[in-house]
C-alpha positions as CSV (number, residue, x, y, z in Angstrom):
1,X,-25.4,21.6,-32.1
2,X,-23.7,23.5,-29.2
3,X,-20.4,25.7,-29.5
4,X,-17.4,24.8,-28.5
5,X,-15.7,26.4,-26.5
6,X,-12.0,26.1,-26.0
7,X,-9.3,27.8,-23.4
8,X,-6.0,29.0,-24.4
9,X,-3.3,27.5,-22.0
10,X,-2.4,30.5,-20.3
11,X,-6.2,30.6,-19.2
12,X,-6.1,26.4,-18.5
13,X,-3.4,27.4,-16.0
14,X,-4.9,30.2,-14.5
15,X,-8.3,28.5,-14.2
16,X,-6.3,25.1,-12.2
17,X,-4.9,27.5,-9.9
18,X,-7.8,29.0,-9.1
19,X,-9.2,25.7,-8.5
20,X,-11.8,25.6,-11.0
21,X,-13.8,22.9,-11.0
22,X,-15.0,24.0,-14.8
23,X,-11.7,24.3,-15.9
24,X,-10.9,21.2,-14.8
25,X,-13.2,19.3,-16.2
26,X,-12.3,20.7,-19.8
27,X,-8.5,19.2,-18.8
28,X,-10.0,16.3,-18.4
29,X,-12.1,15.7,-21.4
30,X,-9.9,17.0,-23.9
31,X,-6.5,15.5,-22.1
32,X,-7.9,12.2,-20.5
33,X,-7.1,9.9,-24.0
34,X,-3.8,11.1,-24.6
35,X,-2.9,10.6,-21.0
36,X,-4.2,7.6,-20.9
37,X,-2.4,6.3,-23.6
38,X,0.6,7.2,-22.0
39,X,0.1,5.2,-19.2
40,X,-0.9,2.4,-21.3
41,X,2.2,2.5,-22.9
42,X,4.0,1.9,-19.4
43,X,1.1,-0.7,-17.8
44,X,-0.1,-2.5,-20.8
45,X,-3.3,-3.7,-18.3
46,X,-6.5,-1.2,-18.9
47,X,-7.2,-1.5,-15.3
48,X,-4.6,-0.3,-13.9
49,X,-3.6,2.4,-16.5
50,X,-7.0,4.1,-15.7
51,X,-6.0,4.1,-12.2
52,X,-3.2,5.6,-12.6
53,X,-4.8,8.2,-15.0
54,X,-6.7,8.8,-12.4
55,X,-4.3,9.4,-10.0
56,X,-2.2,11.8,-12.5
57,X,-5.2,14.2,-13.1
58,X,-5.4,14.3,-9.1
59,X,-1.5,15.1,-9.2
60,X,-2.5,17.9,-11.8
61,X,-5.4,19.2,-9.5
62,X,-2.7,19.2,-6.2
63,X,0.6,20.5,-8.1
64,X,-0.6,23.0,-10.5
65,X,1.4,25.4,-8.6
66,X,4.7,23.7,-9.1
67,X,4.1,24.3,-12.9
68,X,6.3,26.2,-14.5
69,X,5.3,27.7,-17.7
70,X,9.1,28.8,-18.8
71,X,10.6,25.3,-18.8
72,X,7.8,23.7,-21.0
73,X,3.8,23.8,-21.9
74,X,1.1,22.9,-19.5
75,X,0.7,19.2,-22.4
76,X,4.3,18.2,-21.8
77,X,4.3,18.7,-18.1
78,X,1.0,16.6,-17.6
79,X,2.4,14.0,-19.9
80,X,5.4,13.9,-18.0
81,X,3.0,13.3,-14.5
82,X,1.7,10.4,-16.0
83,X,4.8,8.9,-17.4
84,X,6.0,9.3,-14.1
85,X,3.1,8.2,-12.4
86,X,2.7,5.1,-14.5
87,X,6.4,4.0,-14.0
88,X,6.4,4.6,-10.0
89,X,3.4,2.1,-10.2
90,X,4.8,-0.5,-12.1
91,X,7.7,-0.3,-10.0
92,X,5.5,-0.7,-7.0
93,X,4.1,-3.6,-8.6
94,X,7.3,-5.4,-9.1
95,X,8.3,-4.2,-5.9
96,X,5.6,-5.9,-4.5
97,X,6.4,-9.7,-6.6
98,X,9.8,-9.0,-5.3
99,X,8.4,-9.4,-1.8
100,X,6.2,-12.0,-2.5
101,X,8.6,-14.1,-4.1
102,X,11.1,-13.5,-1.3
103,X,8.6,-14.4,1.3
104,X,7.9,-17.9,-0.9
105,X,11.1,-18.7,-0.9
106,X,12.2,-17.8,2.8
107,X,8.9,-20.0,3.4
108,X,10.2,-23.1,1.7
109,X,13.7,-22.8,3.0
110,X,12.8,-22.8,6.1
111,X,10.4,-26.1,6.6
112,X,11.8,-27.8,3.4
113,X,15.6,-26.9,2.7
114,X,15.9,-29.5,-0.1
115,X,12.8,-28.1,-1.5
116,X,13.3,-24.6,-2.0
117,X,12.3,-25.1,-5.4
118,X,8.6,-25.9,-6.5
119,X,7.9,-27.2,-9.5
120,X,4.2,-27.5,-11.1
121,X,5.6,-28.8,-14.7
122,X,6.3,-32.5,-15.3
123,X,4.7,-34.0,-19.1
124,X,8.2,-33.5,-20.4
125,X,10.1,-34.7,-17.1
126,X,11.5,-30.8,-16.6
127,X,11.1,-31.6,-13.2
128,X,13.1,-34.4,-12.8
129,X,15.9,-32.6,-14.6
130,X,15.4,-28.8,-12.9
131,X,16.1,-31.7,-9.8
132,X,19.5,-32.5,-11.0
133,X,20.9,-28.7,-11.1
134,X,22.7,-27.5,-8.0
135,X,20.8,-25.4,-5.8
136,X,21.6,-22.3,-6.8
137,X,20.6,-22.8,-10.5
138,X,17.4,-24.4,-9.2
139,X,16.5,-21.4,-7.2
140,X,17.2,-19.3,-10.5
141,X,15.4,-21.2,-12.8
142,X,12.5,-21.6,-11.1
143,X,12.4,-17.7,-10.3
144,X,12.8,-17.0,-14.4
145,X,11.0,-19.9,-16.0
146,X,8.5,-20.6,-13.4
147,X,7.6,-17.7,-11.6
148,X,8.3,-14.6,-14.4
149,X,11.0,-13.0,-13.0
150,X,13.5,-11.3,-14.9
151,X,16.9,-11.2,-14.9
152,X,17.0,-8.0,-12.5
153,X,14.7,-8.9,-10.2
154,X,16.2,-12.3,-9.5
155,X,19.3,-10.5,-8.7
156,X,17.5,-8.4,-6.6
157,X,15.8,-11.1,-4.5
158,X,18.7,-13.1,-4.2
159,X,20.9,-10.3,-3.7
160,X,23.3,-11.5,-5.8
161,X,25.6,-9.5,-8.9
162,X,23.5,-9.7,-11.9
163,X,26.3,-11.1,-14.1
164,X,26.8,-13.9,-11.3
165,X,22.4,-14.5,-12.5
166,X,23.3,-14.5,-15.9
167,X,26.3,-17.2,-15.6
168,X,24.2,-19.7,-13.4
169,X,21.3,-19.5,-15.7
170,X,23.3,-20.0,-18.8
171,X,24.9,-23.0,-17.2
172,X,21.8,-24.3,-16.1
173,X,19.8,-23.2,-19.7
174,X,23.1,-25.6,-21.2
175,X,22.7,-28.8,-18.4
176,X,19.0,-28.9,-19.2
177,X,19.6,-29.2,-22.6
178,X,22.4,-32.1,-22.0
179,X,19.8,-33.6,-19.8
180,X,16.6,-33.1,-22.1
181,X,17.9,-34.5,-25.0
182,X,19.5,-37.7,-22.8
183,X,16.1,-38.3,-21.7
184,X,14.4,-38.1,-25.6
């Protein structure tokens, strides 16, 4: 069984800055799980979270310099890259549903105004009900219940107040039940 060896951090930061490629790979090895359940925390998909660990350890590689050893240790600045890193890409994930859903819904405006809102659910006649809302809570429901959207993202792509999302969507939540229960 070989020794092992280990590096104070002093000699971990020394060693990135130099750009050793021995160094690194010790960060790695011994860092990589706890990093990587950092990210997980954030993305809960294993995919993506070892994409993004990936991407922090090439953040480490590129911004050694920038570490500071008096505001923190060398652990909490990497855990702090791939907090970071992990929340920029969910953010760029829901940045991109936000444009996807925008671009489905410009799309359904414009050839079928009265049909903005697509519905793929109709064993309990939701459907027919969702039908009966005014527009506006139809657009809203189907963005939350339908398409996954929350709350904030709804306002977002509709660029409306977020309280203003909130009202319409209790409204509707309370019609649906009027109707549901007329209809059982």
């Amino acid at each position: 069984m070989g020794a092992t060896f280990t590096y104070t951090e002093a000699e971990l930061v020394q060693g990135l800055k130099a750009r050793d490629e021995k160094i690194f790979s010790y960060l790695y090895d011994h860092y990589s799980p706890a990093l990587y359940g950092v990210a997980l925390k954030v993305i809960t998909d294993e995919t993506t979270a070892g994409d993004v660990l990936q991407e922090v350890f090439v953040k480490i590689w590129r911004s050694i310099d920038k570490y500071d050893a008096s505001k923190g240790r060398l652990f909490t600045w990497m855990l702090n890259i791939a907090r970071n890193t992990a929340i920029d890409s969910l953010r760029s994930k829901a940045y991109k549903l936000e444009q996807k859903i925008t671009d489905v819904n410009n799309h359904a405006l414009m050839y079928e105004p009265q049909m903005a809102v697509h519905l793929q659910v109709d064993h309990l006649g939701l459907s027919k009900a969702v039908e009966l809302l005014q527009k506006e809570q139809r657009i809203i429901i189907d963005l939350a219940y339908f398409k996954g959207c929350t709350q904030e993202e709804i306002a977002k792509v509709l660029d409306i107040p977020l309280g203003t999302v909130k009202t319409r969507m209790r409204n509707a939540i309370m019609q649906l039940r009027g109707l549901l229960k007329q209809q059982l």
